[in-house]
N, C-alpha and C positions, 0 to 999 in steps of 0.2 A: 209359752213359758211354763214349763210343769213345778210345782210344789216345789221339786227336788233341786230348780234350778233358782228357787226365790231365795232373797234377801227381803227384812222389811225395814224399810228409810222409817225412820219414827219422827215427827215432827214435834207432837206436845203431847200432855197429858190435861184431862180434863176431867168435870162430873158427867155422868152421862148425859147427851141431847138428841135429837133426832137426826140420825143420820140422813137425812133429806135433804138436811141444810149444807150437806158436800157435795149436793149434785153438780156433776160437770166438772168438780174442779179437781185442776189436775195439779202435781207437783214437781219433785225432782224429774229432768227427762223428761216430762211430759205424760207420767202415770197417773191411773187415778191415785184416790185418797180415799182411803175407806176407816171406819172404826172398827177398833178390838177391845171390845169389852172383860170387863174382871170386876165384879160384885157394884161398888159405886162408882169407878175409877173406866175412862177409856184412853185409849192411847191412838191417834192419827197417826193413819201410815200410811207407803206406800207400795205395792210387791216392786223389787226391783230384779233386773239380772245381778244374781249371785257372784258373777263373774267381772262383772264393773264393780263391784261396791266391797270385796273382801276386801281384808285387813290387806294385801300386797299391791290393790290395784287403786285403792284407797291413796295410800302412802306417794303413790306418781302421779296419782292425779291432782292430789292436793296442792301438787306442786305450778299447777295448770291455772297462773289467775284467771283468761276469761273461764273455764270451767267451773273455777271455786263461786268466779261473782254472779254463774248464773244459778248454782247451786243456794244460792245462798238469798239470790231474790224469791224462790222456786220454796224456799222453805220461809221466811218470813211471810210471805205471802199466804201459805196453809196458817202458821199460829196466825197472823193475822184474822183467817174468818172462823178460826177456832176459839179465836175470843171471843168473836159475837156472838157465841152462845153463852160465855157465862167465866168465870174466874178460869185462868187458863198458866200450865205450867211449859213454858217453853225450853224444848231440849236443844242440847248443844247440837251446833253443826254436826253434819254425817253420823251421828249418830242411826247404828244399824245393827238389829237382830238377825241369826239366821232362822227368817220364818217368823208367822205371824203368830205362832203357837210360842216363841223364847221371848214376843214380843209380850205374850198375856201373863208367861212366870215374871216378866220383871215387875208386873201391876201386882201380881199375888206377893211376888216377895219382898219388892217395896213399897205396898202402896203406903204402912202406914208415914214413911217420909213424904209421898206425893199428896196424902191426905193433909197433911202439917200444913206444908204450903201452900195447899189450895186453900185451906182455911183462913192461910195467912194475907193470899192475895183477892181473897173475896171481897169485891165492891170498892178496889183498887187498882188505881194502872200507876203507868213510871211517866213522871214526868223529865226531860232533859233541861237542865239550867247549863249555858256557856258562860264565859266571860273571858272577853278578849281585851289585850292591851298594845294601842297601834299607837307609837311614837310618830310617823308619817303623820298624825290627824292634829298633831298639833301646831300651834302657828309656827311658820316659819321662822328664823333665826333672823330671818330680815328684816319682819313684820313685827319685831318685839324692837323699843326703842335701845338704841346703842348709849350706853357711858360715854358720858361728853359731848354726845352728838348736838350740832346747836350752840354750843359755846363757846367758839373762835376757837377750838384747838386745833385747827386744820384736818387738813385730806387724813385718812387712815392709810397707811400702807398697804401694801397688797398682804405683803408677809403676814401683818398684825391684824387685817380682816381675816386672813384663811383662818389663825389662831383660831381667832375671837368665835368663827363658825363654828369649827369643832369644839370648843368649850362648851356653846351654848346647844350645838346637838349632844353633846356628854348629857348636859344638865337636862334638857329634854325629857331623853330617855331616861337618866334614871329619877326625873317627876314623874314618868307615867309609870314605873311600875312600882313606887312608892305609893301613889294612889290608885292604880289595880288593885295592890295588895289590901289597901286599905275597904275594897269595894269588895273585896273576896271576903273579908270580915263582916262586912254589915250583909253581904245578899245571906252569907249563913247563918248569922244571927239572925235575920228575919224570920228565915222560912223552917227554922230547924223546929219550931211549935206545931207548923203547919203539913208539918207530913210524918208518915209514922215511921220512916228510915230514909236517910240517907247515903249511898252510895261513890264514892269517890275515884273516881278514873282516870285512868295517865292523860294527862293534857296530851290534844293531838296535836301532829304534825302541823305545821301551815302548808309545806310542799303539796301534805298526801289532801289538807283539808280542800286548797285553793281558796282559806277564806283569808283576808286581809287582817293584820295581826299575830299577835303571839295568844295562844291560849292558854291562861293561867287559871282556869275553874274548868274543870268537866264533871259536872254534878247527876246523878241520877235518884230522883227524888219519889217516892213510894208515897202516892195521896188519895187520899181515901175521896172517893166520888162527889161525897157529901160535901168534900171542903175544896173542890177543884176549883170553882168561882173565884173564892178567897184567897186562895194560891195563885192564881192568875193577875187579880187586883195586887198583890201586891208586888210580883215582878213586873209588872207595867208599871207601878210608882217607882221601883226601883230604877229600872230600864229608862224611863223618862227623864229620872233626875244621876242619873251616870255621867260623873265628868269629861269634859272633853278627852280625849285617847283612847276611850274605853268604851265598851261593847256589852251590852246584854243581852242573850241569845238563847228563849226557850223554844224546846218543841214538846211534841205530846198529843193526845196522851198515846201509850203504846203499851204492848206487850211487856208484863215488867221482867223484861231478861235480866234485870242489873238484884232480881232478889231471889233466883230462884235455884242458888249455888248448891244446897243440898240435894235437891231433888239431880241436879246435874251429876252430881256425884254420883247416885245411886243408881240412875241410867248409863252412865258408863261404866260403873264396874259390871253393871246386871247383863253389856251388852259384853264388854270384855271378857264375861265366863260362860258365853253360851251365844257369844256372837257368831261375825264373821271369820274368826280368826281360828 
C-alpha cells in the first residue's frame, strides 16, 4: 500500500511516550498503530486503504453494524493502551486524515485545544454511574395484604380481584419511580463534590441494554485519581442502601470520552478540511 493510496484512522491524542509501548498492536482491520508526533502532542494512527475509509465508503459502511461494532472494539481497544501511558484525548469514531502528514497539521493547528484538555484530563478517568428502576422487583400485588382480607366480608370476585391487581400494579409502578426519582437526587447530591464534572446521557434503551429495568440515570463522572477511593465508598453506600426496585450500577474507570467534546470538534473539522473527502 503506497503513500498515495494511505488514509490515516486516528484513534487519540496524547503527550508524547515511547512508542514501544504500541508494539504488536494492531487496530482498525487489523493494522498496525503507530505515533505522529508535533512538538509535545502525538496522535495514534493507523495507515489505512484510502479506498475503504474515504468520505463515500465511509458513509455505506457506517451503515454495516457488525462492521461499525468491530470498528469500534478495534478503536477503543488502541485509546485504551493509549491511556496507559499517561492523560489521553479520545477521538471520535472513524475519524480520518488523508495521510499521516494532515494527521501532524491537525496537532500543529489544534494542538492548543488538545493541550487544554489534556491538561484538563491529567490524573483523571470517567467514571460510569447507572440507576435503574424495575417495578417487576417489587412484591407482588399478592403478597401485599388485601382491604378487608380476614374479616368475614367474604370471597372477592373475580371481576373486583383483577381490578384490585391492576390498581395495585398502577400504585407499584408509579412507587418506584417516585423513589428512583427521589435516589436520582440524592446519588447526585452525593457525588457532585466528589468529581470535577459531570456529564449526563440519554438513559439507554433496555431492548438495546438487555439489562432488567428502566434506566433513569446515565451519569458519566470526571474523578480525579486521588479521590477515586472516595468516590467508590460512597456509591457502595449508596448502592447498598437503594430501595427496593432500584438499581445502582457503576463502571470504571475509562477513557474519559464523556469530556473530551472540544478536542472532538477540532479533530473533525481538521479532518473535514484536509481529510478523506
Amino acid at each position: 500500500m503506497s503513500t498515495m493510496d494511505q488514509a490515516a484512522y486516528a484513534y487519540a491524542v496524547a503527550r508524547p511516550f515511547p512508542a514501544e509501548r504500541l508494539d504488536g498492536l494492531r487496530g482498525v482491520g487489523g493494522y498496525p498503530v503507530r505515533l505522529v508526533e508535533h512538538d509535545d502532542l502525538v496522535v495514534a494512527v493507523s495507515p489505512v486503504p484510502l479506498h475503504e475509509f474515504d468520505e463515500q465508503a465511509l458513509k455505506a459502511r457506517l451503515e454495516d453494524m457488525d462492521w461499525l461494532e468491530a470498528i469500534a472494539r478495534a478503536h477503543h481497544s488502541v485509546v485504551d493502551a493509549v491511556g496507559q501511558a499517561g492523560a489521553v484525548v479520545p477521538l471520535r469514531l472513524a475519524t480520518v486524515y488523508h495521510g499521516e502528514e494532515r494527521a501532524r497539521e491537525a496537532l500543529r493547528e489544534e494542538g492548543w485545544r488538545f493541550r487544554a484538555v489534556l491538561d484538563r484530563l491529567t490524573g483523571r478517568h470517567e467514571w460510569g454511574v447507572k440507576i435503574y428502576a424495575d417495578p417487576s422487583a417489587m412484591p407482588a400485588p399478592e403478597q401485599r395484604p388485601r382491604p378487608g382480607a380476614g374479616s368475614g366480608g367474604g370471597a372477592e370476585s373475580p371481576g373486583k380481584a383483577y381490578l384490585r391487581r391492576r390498581q395495585e400494579q398502577r400504585r407499584s409502578r408509579d412507587d418506584t419511580w417516585r423513589t428512583a426519582t427521589a435516589l436520582v437526587r440524592r446519588v447526585e447530591e452525593s457525588l457532585a463534590d466528589l468529581a470535577d464534572a459531570c456529564q449526563q446521557h440519554r438513559p439507554q434503551d433496555a431492548k438495546l441494554s438487555g439489562e432488567p429495568g428502566e434506566n433513569v440515570l446515565n451519569a458519566a463522572y470526571l474523578v480525579p485519581d486521588s479521590g477515586a477511593r472516595r468516590f467508590l465508598e460512597v456509591v457502595e453506600a449508596l448502592r447498598a442502601n437503594a430501595p427496593t426496585g432500584t438499581r445502582i450500577e457503576v463502571s470504571g474507570p475509562w477513557a474519559p470520552y464523556s469530556f473530551t467534546a472540544i478536542a472532538e470538534e477540532a479533530a473533525t473539522a481538521a479532518a473535514a478540511h484536509g481529510g478523506t473527502g
